[in-house]
TORMI-836244 format. One record per atom (N, C-alpha, C, O, CB): x, y, z; residue in one letter. Coordinates in steps of 0.2 Angstrom, whole numbers, plus 2048, in hexadecimal, padded with zeros to 3 digits. Glycine has a CB too. Layout:
% residues N
XYZA...
% end
This chain:
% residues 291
875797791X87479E793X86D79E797X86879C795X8737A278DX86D7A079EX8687A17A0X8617A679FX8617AC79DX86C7A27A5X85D7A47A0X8557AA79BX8557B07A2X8557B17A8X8487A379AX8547B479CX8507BB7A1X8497BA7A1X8477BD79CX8507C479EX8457B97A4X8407BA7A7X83E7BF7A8X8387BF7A7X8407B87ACX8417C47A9X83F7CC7A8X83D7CD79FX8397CF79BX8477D37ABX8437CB79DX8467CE796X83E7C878FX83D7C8789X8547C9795X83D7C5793X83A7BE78FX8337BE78FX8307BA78BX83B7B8792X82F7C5794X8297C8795X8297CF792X8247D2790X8287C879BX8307D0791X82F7D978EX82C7D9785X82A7D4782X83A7DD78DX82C7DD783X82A7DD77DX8317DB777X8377DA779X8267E377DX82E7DC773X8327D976EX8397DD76EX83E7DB76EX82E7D9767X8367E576EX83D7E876AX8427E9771X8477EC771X83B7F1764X83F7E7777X8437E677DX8477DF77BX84D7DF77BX83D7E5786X8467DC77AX8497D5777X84E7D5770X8537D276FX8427CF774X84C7D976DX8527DA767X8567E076AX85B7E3767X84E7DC75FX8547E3771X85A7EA772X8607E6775X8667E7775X8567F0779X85B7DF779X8627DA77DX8647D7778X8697D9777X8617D4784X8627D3773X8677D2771X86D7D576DX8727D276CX8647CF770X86C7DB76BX8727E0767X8767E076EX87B7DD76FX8707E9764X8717E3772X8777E577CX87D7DF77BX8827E177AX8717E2787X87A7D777BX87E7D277CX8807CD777X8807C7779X87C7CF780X8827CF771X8837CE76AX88A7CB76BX88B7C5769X8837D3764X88D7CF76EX8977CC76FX8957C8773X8997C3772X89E7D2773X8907C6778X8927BF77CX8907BB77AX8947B7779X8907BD781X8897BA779X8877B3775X8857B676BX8857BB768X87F7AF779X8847AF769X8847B1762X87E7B4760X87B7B6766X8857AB75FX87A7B575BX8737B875AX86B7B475BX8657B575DX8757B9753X8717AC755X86B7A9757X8697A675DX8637A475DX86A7A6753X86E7A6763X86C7A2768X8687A676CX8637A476FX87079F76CX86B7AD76CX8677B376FX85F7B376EX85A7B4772X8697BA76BX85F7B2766X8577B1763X8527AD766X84D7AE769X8577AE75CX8587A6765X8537A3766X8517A2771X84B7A0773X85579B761X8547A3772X8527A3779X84D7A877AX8477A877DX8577A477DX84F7AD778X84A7B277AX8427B3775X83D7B7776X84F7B977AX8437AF770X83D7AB76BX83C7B2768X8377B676AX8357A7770X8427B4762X83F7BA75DX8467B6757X84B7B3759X8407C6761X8437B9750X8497B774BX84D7BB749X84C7C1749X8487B6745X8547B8748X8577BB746X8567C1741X8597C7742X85A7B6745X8527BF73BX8527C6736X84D7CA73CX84F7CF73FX84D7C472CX84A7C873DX8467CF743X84C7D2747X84C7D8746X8407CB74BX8507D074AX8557D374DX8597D9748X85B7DF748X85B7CC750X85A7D4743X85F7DA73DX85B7E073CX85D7E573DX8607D7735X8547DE73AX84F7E4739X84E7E873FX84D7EE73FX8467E2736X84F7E6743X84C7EB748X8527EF74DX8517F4751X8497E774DX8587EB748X8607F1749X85F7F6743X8637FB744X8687ED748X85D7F673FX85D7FC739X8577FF738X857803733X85E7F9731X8517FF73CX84C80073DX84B80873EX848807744X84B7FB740X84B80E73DX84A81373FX845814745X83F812746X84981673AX84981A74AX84481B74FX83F81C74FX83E82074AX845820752X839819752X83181D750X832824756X83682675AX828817752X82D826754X82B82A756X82782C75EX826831761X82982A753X82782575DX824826766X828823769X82582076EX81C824769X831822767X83481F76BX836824770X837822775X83981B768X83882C76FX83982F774X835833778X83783777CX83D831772X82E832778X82A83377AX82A82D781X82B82E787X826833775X82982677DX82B821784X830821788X83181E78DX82B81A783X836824784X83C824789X83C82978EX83E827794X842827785X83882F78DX836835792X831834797X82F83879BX83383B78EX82E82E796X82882C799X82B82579EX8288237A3X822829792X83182479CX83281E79EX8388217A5X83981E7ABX835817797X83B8267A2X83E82B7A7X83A82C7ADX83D82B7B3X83F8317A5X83382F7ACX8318337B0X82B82D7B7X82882E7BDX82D83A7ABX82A8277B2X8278227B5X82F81D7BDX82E81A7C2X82481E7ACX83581E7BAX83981C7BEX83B8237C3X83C8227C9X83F8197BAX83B8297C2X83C8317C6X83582F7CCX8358327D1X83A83A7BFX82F82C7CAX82A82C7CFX82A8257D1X8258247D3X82382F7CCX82E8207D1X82E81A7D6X83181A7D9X8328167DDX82E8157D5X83681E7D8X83D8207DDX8398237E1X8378207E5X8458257DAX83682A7E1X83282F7E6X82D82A7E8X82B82C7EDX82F8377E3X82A8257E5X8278217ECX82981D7EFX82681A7F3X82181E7EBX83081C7EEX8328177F1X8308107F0X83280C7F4X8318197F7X82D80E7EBX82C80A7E6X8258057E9X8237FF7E9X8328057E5X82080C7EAX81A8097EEX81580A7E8X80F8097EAX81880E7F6X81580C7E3X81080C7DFX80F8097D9X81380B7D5X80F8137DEX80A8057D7X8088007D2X8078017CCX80B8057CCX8037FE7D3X8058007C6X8068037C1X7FE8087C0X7FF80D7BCX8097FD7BDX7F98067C2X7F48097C3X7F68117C6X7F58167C3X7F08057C8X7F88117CCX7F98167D0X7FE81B7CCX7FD8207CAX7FD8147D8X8038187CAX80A81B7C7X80681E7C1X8098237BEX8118157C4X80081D7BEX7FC81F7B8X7F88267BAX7F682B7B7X7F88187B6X7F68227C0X7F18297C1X7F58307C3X7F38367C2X7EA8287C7X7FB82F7C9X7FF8367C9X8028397C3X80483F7C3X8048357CDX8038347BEX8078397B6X7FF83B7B5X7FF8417B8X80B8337ADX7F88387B2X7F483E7B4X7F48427B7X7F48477B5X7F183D7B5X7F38427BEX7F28487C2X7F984C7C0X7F78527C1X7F28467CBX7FF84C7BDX8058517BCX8028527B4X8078517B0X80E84E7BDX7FD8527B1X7FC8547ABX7FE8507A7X7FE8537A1X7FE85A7AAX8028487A7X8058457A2X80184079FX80083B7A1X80B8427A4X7FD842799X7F983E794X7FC838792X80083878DX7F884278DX7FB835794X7FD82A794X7F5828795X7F082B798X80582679DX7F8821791X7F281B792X7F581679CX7FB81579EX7F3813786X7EE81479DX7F380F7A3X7F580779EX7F98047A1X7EC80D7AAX7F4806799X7F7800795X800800795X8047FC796X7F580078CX801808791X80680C78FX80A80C797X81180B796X80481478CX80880C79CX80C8107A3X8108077A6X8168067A8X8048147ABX80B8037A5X80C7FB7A7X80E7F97A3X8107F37A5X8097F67A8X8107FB79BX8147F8798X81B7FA79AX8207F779AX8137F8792X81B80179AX822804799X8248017A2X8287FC7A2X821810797X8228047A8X8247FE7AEX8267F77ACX82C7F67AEX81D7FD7B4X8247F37A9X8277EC7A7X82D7EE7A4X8327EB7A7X8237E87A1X82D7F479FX8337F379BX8397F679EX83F7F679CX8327F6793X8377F97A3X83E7FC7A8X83E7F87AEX8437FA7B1X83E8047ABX83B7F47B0X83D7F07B7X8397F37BAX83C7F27C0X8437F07BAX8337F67BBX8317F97C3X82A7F27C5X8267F07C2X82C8037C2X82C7F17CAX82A7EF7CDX8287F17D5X82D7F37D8X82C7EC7CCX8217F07D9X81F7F47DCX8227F27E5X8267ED7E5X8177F47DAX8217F37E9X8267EC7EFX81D7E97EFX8187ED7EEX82B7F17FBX81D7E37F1X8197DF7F2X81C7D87F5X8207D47F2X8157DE7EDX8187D87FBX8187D1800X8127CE801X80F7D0806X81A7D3807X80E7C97FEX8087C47FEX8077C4803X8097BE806X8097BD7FCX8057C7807X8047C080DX7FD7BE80EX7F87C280EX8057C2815X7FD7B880FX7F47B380FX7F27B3814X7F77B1818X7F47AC80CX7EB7B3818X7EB7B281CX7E47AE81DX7DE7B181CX7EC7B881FX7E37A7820X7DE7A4821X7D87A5827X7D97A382DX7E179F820X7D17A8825X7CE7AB82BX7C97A382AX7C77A1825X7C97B582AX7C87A1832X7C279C833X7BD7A0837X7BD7A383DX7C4795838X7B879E833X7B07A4836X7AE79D83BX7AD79783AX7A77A682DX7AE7A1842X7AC79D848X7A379F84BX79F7A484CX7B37A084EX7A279C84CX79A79C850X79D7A0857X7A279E85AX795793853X79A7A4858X79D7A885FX7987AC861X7937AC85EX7A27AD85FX7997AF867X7957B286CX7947B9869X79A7BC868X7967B1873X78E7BC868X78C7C4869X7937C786BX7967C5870X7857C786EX7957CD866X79A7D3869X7997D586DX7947D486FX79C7D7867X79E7DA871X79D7DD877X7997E4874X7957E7878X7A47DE87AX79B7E786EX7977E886BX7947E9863X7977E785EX7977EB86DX78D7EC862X78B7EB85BX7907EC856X7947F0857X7867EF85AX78F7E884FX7937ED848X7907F0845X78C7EF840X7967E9842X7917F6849X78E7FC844X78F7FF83AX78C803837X791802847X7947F983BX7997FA835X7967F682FX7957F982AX7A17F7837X7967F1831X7957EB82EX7987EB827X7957EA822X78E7EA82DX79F7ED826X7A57EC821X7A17EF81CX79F7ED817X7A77E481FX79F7F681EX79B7FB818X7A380381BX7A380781FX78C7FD81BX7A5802819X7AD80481AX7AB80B816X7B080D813X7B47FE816X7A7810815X7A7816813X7A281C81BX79E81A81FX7A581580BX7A4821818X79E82781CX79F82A819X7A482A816X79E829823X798830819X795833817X79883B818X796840814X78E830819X79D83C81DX7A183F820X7A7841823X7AB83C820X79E83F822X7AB844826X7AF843828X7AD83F82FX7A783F830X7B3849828X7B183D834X7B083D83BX7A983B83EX7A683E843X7B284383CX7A6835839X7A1830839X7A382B83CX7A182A842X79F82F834X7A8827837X7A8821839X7B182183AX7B5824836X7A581B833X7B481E83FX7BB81F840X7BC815840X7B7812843X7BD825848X7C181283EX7C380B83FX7C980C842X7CC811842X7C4807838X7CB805846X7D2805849X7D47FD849X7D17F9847X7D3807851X7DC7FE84CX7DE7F484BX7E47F684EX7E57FC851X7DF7EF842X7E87F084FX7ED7F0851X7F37ED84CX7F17E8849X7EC7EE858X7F87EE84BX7FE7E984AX8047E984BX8057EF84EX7FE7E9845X8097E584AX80F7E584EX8157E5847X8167E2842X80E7DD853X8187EA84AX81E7E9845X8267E5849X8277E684FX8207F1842X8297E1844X82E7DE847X8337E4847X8337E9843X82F7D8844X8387E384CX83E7E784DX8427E3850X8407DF853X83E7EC851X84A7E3850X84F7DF855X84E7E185AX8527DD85DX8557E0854X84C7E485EX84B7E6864X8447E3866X8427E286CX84B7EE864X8417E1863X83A7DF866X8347E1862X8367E385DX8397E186CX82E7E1864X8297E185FX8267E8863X8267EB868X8237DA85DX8237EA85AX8227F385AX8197F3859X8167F0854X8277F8852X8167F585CX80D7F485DX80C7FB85BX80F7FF85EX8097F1866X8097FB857X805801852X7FF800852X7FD7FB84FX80780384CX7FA806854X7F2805853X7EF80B851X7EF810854X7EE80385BX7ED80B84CX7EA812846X7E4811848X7E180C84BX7EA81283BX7DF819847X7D781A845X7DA81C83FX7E081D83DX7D181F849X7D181B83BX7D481D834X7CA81F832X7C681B834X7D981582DX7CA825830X7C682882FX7C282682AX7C2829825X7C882D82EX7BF82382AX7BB81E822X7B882381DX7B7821817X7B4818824X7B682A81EX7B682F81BX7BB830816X7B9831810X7B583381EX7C0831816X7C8833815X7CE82E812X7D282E80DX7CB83581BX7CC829817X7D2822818X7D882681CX7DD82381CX7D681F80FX7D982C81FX7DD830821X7DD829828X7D882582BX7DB83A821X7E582C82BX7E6829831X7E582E836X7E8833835X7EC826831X7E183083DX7DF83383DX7E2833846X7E3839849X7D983483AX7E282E848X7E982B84EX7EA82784FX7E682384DX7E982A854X7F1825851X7F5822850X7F9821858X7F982585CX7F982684AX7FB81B859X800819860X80481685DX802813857X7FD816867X80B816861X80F80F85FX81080D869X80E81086DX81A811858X81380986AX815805871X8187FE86EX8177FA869X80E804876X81D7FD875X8227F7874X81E7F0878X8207EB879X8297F8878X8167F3879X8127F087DX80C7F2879X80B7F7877X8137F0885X8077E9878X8007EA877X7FA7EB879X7F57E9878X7FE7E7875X7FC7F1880X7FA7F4885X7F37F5883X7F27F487DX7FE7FA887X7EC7F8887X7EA7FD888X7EA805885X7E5807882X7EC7FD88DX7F1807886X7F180D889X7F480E881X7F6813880X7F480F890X7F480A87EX7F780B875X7F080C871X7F081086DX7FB804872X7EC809872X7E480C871X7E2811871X7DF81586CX7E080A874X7E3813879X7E081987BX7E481F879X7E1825879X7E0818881X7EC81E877X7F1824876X7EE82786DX7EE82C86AX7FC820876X7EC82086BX7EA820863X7E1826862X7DE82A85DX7E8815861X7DF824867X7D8826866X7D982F86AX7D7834867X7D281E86BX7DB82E870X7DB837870X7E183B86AX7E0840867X7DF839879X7E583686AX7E783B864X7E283C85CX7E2840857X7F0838861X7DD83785CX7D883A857X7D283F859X7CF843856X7D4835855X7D383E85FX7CD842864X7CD84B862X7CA84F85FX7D184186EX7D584A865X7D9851867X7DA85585EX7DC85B85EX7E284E86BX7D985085AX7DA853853X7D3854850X7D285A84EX7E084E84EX7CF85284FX7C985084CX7C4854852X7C2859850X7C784684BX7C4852858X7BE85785BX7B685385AX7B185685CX7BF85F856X7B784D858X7AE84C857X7AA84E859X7AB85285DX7AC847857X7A284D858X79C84E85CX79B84685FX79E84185FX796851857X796847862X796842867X79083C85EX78C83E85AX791845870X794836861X78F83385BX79282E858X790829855X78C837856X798831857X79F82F853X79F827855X79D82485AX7A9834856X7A382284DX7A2819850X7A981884DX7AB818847X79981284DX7AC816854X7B2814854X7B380C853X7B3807857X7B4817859X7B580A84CX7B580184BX7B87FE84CX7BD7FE848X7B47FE846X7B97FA851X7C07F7853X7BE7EF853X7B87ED853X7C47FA85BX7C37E9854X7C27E5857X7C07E485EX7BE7E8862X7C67E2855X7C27DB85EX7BD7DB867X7C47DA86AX7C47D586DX7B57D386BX7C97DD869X7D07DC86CX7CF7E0874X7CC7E4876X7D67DF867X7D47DC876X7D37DF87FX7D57E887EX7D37ED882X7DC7DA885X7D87E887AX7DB7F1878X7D87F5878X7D97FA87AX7DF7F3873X7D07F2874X7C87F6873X7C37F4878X7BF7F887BX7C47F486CX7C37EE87AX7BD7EC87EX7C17EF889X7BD7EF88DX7BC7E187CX7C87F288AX7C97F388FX7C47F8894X7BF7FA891X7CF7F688EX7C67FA89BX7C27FE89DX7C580489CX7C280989EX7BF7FD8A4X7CB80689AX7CD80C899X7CC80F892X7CB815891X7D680C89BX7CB80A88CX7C780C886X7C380C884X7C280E87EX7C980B883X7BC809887X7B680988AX7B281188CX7AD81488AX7B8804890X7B8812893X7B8818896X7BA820891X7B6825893X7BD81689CX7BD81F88EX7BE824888X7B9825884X7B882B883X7C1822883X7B581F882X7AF82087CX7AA823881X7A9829881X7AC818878X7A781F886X7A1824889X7A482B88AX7A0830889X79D820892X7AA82D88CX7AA83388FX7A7839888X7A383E889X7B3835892X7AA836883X7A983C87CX7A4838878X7A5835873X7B283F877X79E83787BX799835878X79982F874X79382D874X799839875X79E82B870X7A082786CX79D82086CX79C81C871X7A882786CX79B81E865X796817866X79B812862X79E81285DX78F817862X79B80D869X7A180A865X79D803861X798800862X7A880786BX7A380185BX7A17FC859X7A67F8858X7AB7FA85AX79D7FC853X7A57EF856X7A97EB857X7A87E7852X7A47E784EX7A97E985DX7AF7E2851X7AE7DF84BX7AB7D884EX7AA7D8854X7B57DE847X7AB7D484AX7A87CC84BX7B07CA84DX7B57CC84AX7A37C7844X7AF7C5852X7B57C1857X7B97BE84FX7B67BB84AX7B17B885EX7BE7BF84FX7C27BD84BX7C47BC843X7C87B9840X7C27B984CX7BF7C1842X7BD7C383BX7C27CA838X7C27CF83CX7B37C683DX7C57CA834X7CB7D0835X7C57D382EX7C67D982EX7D87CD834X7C17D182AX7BD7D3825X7BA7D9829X7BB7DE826X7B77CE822X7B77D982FX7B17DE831X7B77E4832X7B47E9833X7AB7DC839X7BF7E6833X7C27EB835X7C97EA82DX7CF7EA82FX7C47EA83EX7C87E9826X7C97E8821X7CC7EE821X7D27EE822X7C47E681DX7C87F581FX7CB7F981FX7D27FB824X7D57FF821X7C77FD81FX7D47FA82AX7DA7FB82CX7DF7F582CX7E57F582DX7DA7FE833X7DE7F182AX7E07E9827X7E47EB822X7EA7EB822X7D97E3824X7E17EF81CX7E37F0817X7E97F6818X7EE7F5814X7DE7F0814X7E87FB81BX7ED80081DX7F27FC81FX7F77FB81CX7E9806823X7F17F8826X7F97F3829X7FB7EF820X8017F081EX7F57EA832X7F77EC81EX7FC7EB816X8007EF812X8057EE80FX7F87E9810X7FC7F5812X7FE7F9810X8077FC812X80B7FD80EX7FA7FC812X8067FE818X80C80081CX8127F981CX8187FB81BX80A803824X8117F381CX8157EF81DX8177EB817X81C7E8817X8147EC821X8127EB811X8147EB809X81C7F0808X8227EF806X80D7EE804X8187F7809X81C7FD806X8207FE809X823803807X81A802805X8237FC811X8277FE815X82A7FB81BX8307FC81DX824803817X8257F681FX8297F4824X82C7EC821X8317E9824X8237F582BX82A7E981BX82B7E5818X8357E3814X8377DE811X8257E5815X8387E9814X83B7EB810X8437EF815X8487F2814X8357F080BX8407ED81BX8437F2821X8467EF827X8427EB82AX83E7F8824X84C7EF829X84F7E982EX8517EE833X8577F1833X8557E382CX84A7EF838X84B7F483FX84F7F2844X84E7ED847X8447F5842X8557F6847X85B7F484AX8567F6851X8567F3856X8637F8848X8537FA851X84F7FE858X847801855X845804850X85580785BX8447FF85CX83E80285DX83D80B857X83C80C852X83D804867X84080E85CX84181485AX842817852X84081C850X84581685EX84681384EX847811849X841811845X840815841X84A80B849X83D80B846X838808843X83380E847X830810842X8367FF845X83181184BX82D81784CX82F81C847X82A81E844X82D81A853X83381F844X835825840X83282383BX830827838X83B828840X83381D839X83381B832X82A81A82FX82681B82AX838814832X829819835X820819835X81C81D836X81681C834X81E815839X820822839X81C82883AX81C82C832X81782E830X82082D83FX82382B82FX82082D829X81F82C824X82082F81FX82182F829X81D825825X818821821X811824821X80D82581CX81881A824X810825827X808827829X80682E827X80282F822X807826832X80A83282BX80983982BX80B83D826X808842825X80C83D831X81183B822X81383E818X811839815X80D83B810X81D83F816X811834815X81083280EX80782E80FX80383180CX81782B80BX806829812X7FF825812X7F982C811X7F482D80CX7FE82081AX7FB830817X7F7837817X7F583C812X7F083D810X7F983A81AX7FC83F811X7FB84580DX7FE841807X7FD846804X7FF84D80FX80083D802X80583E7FFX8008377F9X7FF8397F4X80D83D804X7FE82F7FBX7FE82B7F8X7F682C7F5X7F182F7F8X8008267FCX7F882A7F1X7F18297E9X7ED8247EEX7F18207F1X7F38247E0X7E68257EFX7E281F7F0X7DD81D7EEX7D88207F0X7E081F7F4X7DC8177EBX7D78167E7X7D08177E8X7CC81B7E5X7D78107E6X7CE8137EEX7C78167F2X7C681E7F2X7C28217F5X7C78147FBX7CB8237EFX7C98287F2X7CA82C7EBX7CC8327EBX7CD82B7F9X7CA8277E5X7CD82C7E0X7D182E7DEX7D18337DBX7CC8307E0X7D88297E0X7DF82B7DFX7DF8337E0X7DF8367DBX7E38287D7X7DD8357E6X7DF83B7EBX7E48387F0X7E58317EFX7D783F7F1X7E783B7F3X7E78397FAX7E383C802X7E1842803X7ED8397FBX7E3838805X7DF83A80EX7DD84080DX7D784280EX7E583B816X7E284480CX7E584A80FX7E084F809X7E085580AX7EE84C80FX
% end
């Protein structure tokens, strides 16, 4: 008989529930002993009267699957803990990660490792104003950007966010079938055009051609804007939208086989503008969201 691996980490009375489930297939004690509980434990724990806080966890364990379905199975056992708080539900976070073990939830997660070599290089084009200190004091202080590429069958999908380090809100956004220029610049007036800043504002980007261009260059002096830059090859100094692109391709683009561009735009839009925005718990912010 092959072992559960789910069933073999659950708790005990999850182990004596499979074995009753699969009593007609295999015998008792082979059940037992694989799944490492005794036989008289099995018997006692079939005549064993309900406690009392079994239907409590049943109702708990309902409402914990009713909310990984509505996230679409983006939230951890942490997160999944603090929204039953926020809906008034009095649970321990021990109680929320156990009860997720004992139904199968599991969050979507994709590892991905990435090895950074710190290089000797020449001064940026410009200063880091930033210096990986990723908070402000305000709204429409400090704004960060980046770029990344989502795959599609059609070809690759280039998406470039500002993100309000006040907030974590995304605050513009471009997509393009090209890592243009002009995907920078569609990203940054649509923050412009929404936010309104005063002159002063430091927009953090890397020293990619998309930020260092004369047409995005030409943007910043026009509305005042002091720009800052990351260190050549350093993805640490622009962390905060690093972590947003994990974000979106853990929970979404990782999980999705885009037939068309356009496809993968709808789907990202609302990623960004319903859920990352108004909708998702964020730790930096207090399991609030953006919005």
């Amino acid at each position: 008989m092959k072992k559960s691996r789910h069933v073999l980490g659950a708790g005990v009375g999850l182990r004596y529930g499979f074995i009753h489930a699969h009593a007609h297939e295999f015998t008792i004690r082979r059940l037992g002993g694989v799944l490492a509980v005794s036989r008289s434990g099995s018997d006692a724990w079939r005549t064993r009267p309900t406690s009392r806080r079994a239907p409590a966890n049943r109702a708990l364990g309902a409402r914990l699957r009713q909310l990984h379905v509505a996230t679409t199975e983006r939230y951890g056992a942490i997160t999944l803990w603090r929204a039953l708080l926020a809906e008034g539900v009095a649970c321990g976070r021990h109680r929320v990660a156990r009860l997720r073990r004992v139904h199968g939830l599991v969050a979507r997660r994709i590892r991905r490792f990435r090895t950074v070599i710190e290089r000797h290089q020449c001064a940026p084009p410009a200063p880091n104003h930033v210096q990986r200190v990723f908070t402000a004091p305000a709204p429409n202080r400090v704004w960060a950007g980046d770029l990344t590429a989502i795959a599609t069958r059609a070809g690759w999908l280039y998406l470039t966010v500002l993100r309000d380090l006040y907030s974590r809100r995304v605050i513009g956004w471009a997509m393009s079938a090209t890592p243009d220029q002009q995907v920078a610049v569609a990203a940054l007036e649509m923050a412009l055009a929404q936010r309104q800043p005063a002159p002063g504002l430091i927009p953090h980007t890397d020293q990619g051609a998309l930020y260092t261009s004369g047409a995005s260059q030409q943007g910043l002096a026009q509305q005042g804007l002091v720009a800052s830059r990351s260190r050549k090859g350093n993805c640490y100094d622009t962390a905060v939208v690093e972590s947003f692109f994990s974000t979106l391709k853990n929970e979404l683009v990782h999980d999705r086989d885009y037939h068309t561009r356009d496809e993968a735009r709808a789907e990202v839009f609302e990623f960004i503008e319903v859920f990352s925005n108004r909708q998702r718990l964020h730790q930096s912010l207090g399991y609030v969201s953006p919005v």
